[in-house]
N, C-alpha and C positions, 0 to 999 in steps of 0.2 A: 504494500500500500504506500502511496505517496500523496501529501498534500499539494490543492491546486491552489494558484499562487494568483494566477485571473484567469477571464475565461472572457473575452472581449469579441464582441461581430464587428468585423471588417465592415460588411455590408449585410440586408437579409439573409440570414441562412448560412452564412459564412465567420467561422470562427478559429481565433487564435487562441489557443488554450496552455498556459505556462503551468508545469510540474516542478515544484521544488525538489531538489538532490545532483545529487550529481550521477549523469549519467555516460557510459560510452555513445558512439554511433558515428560512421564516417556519411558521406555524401553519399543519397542513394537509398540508404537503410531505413529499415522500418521497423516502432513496436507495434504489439498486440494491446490494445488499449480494451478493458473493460469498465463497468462505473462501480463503485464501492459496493456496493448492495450483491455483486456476483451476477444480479439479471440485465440484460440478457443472458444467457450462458453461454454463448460463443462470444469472444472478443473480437476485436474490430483490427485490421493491420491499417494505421497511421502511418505515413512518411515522416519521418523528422523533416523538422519543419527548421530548428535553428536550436543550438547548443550552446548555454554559455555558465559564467560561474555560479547563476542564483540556480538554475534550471537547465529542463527542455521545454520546447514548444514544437506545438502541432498545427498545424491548418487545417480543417474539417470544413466537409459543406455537408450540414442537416440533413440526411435522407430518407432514415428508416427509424426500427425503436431506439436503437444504439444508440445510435448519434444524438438524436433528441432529448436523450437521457443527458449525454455529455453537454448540451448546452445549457442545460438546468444547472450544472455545477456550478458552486460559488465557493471563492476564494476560502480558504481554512479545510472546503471538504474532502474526503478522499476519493481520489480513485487508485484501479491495479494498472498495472502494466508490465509488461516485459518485454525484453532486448536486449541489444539491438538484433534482428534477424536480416536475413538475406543478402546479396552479391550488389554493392551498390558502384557508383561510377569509380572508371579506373582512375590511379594517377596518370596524368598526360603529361608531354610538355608541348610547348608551342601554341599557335596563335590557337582561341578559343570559344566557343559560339554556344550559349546557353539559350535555348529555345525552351517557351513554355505556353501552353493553353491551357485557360482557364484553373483549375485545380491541379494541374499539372505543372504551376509553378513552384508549389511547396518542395520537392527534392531538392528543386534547383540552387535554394538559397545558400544553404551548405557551399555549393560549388561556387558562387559567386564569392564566397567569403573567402573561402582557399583557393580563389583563382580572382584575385581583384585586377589583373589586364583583360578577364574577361566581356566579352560584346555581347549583352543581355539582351533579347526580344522576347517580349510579354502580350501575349494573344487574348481576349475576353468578347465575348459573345456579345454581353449587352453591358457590363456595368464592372470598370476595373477598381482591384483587390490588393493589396499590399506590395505595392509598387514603390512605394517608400523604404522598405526594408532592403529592396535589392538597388537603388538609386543611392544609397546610404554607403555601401562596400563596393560597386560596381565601376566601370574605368568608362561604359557606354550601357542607356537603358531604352529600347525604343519598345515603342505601345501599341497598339491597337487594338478598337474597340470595333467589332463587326469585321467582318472580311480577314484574310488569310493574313496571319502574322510571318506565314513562308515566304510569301512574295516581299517580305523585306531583306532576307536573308542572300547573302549571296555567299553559296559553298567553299567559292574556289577565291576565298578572302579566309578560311581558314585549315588551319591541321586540323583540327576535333573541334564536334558539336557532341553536346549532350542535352538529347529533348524528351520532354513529359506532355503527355496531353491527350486529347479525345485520337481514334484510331487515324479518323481521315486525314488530320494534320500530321501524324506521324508517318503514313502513307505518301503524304503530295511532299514532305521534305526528303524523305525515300527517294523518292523518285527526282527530286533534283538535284540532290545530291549524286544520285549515278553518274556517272564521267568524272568524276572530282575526283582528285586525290584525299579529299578531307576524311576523316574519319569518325564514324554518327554511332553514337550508342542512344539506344533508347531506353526507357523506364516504364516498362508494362504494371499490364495491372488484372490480376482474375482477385474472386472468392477464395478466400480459403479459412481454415478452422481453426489448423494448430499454427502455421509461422516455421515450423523447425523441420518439412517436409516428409512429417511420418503418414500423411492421412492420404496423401495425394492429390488432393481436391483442387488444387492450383494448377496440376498441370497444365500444360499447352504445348503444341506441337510447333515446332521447330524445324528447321533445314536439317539441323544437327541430331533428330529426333526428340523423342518427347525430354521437356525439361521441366522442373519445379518451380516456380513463380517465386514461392518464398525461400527456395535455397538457391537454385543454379542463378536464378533473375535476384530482383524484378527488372536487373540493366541485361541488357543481351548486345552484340554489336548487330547492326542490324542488318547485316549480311547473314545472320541467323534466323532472321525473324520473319515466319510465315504471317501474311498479314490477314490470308483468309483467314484464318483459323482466329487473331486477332478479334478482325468484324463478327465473329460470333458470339462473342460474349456477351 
């Protein structure tokens, strides 16, 4: 159990939630979050959202019972967690391109912190989200709100991208990235129950065949990564 230290919305349905303690976890990784009470009884796998000496923090968007549970927390109460689980972004060196859509920028921030020459571009549907925390550590932060945050992107201005986000934006950066020499991991995302890959329930199929979401992923290079199999989630 760990006390929560706030639990603040960004905007509707969007929340940053700080844990007191000190915690591991590199860029990439993720805990199992449940709320003190034990119910639900599956916990939730959260991206680390940002690490520092009071705490951790999470970015959540309200979904289902979990999560709504987690936004009723108030500061002093408890919830569980455990971590850090899964395979998160590698070390790189050289020029650097963090892409993110929508919820898909929580991993990110991690890497902008341990990569501040990083070139950040931030995607949002209708209404942008914690763009202040990566504008804060960042070296460049471009935005958009509606239409393709890939089309601002240009591949072959970097060695490595690391991108999170809805499939199709992961897909159309795929795809323009092909002919570049850059090199794109991406940050998947399934269901799963346990976090430490005993249950299976995360699989997904791979070029490389089937892999574990919360052990082999949730980063894959995405020379591995079948995107049907993606769109089906």
């Amino acid at each position: 159990m760990a006390n929560v230290i706030s639990n603040v919305a960004l905007v509707p349905g969007i929340y940053v939630m700080k844990i007191e303690g000190t915690f591991k976890g590199k860029m990439g990784q993720f805990y199992m979050l449940r709320s003190g009470t034990g119910y639900p009884l599956l916990p939730r796998p959260i991206s680390i959202y940002d690490i520092g000496d009071e705490g951790i923090s999470f970015l959540y968007r309200v979904v289902g019972e979990g999560t709504s549970l987690f936004s009723q927390l108030q500061p002093g109460q408890e919830i569980q967690l455990e971590g850090p689980f899964g395979n998160g972004f590698p070390q790189v060196e050289g020029s650097l391109a963090l892409i993110g859509g929508g919820m898909g920028t929580a991993p990110l921030l991690l890497a902008a912190k341990h990569y501040p020459h990083a070139h950040v571009y931030l995607g949002f549907a209708q209404q942008a989200f914690g763009v202040d925390a990566f504008e804060a550590v960042a070296a460049s932060v471009q935005v958009r709100v509606g239409g393709s945050i890939v089309e601002r992107v240009d591949p072959h201005l970097y060695v490595n991208m690391f991108s999170c986000g809805p499939t199709p934006m992961l897909q159309a950066l795929a795809m323009k990235t092909a002919g570049s020499s850059s090199r794109l991991y991406i940050s998947t995302e399934r269901h799963m129950a346990c976090g430490i890959g005993a249950c299976l329930g995360c699989t997904m199929h791979t070029r490389e065949g089937n892999r574990r979401v919360c052990k082999e992923g949730p980063v894959f290079p995405v020379e591995e990564v079948d995107f049907d199999d993606l769109h089906g989630v």
